[in-house]
N, C-alpha and C positions, 0 to 999 in steps of 0.2 A: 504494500500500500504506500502512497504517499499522502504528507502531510504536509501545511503549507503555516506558517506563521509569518504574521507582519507585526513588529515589532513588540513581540511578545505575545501575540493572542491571534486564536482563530479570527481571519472577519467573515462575517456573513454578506450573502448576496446582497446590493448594494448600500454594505456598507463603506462611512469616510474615514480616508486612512489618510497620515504626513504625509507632504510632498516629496519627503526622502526618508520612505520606509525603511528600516531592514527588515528584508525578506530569507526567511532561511525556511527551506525546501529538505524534507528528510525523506530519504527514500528505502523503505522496509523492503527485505527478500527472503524467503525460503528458501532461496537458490543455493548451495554449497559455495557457488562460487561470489568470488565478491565483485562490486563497486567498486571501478579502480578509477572512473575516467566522468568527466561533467558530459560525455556523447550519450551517457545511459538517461541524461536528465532533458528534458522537454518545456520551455518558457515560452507561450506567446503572451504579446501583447497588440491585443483588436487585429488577431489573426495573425501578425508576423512574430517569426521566432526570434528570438531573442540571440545575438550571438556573444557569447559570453567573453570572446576572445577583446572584445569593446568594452567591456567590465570589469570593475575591480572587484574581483570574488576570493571568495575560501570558498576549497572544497577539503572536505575529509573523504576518504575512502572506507567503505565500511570493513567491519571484522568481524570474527564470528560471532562477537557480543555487542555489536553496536552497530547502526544502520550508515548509511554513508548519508552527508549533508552537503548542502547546497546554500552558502550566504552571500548574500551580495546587496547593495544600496543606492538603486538608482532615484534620480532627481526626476520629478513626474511635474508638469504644469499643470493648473487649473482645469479638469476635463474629467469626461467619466471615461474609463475602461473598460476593456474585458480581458482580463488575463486568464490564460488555460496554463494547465499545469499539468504534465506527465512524466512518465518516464519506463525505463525496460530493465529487468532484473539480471541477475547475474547471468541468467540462461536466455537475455536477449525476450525477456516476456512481457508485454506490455502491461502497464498498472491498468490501463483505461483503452477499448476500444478506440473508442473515441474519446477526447479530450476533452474534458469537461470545461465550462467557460465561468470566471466571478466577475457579477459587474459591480466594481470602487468608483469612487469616485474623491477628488482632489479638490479641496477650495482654499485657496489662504488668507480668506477672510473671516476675520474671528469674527465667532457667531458662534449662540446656544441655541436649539430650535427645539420640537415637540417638548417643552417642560412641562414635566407633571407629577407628580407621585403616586406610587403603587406600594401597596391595593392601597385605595381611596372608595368608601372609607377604611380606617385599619382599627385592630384590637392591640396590638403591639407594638410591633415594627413595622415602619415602612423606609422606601426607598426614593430620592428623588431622582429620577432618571433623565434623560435628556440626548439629545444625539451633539456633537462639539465639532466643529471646524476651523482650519487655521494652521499657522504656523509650528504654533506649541499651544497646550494645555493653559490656561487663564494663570497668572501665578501664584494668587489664591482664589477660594472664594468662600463666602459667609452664605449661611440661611441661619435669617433670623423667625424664627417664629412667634408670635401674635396671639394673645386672645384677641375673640370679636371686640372688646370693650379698648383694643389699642393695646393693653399692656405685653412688655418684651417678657417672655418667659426662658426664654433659650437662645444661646446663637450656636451655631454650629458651625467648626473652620473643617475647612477640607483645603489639605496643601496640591499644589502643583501634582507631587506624584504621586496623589489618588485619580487623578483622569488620565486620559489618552485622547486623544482623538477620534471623532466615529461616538460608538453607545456606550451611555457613562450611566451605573445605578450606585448613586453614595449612599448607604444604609443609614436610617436615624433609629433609637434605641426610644422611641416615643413617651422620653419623659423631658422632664423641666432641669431647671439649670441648680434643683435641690436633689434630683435625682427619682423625683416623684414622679410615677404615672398621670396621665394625662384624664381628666375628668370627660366624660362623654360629652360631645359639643363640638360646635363648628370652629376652626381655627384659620391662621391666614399664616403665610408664609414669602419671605421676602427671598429673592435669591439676587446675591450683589458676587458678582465676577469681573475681575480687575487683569484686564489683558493688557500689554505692554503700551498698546497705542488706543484703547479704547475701554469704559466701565460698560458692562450688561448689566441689566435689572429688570429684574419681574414680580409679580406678586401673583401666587396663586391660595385657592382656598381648601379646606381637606378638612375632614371628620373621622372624631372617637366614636366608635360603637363597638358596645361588646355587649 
């Protein structure tokens, strides 16, 4: 099998990834024989193959206890994708008939979009999710939480290296800043994101039920 990570985590189909992913590609075999050579591995992008010889990559060869990899970090513009990803095992076998295709896509304008929290309402915990675009991750960011009546009951920092770019779920522990459970009732929440050359801000609303 092959497996594909962009810097650091699976993306799903159109998901937003950096403009200068690391990409590493690991390629699994049953074959006795190993993984010696990047010809076993297969990259397009919007149908043309990628030639690696134009790349600055690592490759590992696999062994009998480890799959061979495939890293490399190309610089991508503003635009959506379709990268296909394959490859052929020690015995010359293809992982995928046909090559499967994922559509990314690239923006480097910071931006937060779909914010929301889930599950809304909640009994415990919830999460505030979001999809992020841009250069880098905001380099912090606050949610503040609200009773209906105004008052601040909590704020919550989430640093830089809790996002990524693409789908982001920060988990909150659904109490107050005494460490108290949250009373049943509608609340408001403030989300303030502090990106190098611009603030985000939104306000959404969510409810306790248990």
């Amino acid at each position: 099998r092959s497996d594909v990570a962009f810097v650091g985590y699976t993306a799903i189909d159109g998901d937003y990834i950096r403009y200068n992913p690391e990409i590493v590609v690991t390629l699994h075999s049953n074959s006795p024989y190993p993984i010696e050579s990047t010809d076993n591995f297969t990259v397009t992008v919007d149908g043309f193959e990628l030639d690696f010889d134009s790349l600055d990559y690592q490759f590992t060869p696999s062994t009998k206890d480890a799959p061979a990899t495939l890293r490399f970090q190309p610089e991508l513009e503003d635009c959506t994708y379709y990268f296909g990803f394959n490859g052929i095992d020690g015995k010359d076998v293809p992982v995928y008939e046909e090559t499967p295709e994922l559509r990314l896509r690239v923006s480097t304008d910071n931006r937060i979009a779909e914010l929301y929290n889930y599950p809304n309402p909640f009994a415990g915990e919830t999460s505030f999710t979001f999809l992020l675009t841009g250069a880098e991750p905001p380099q912090d960011m606050q949610v503040k939480i609200y009773t209906v009546a105004g008052r601040l009951i909590r704020v919550l920092e989430y640093p830089a290296s809790s996002m990524r770019i693409g789908y982001n779920a920060l988990k909150w522990d659904g109490r107050d800043e005494d460490g108290d459970e949250l009373a049943n009732g509608v609340y408001f929440y403030k989300v303030i994101a502090k990106f190098t050359d611009n603030t985000f801000e939104s306000i959404g609303r969510m409810a306790v039920m248990r």
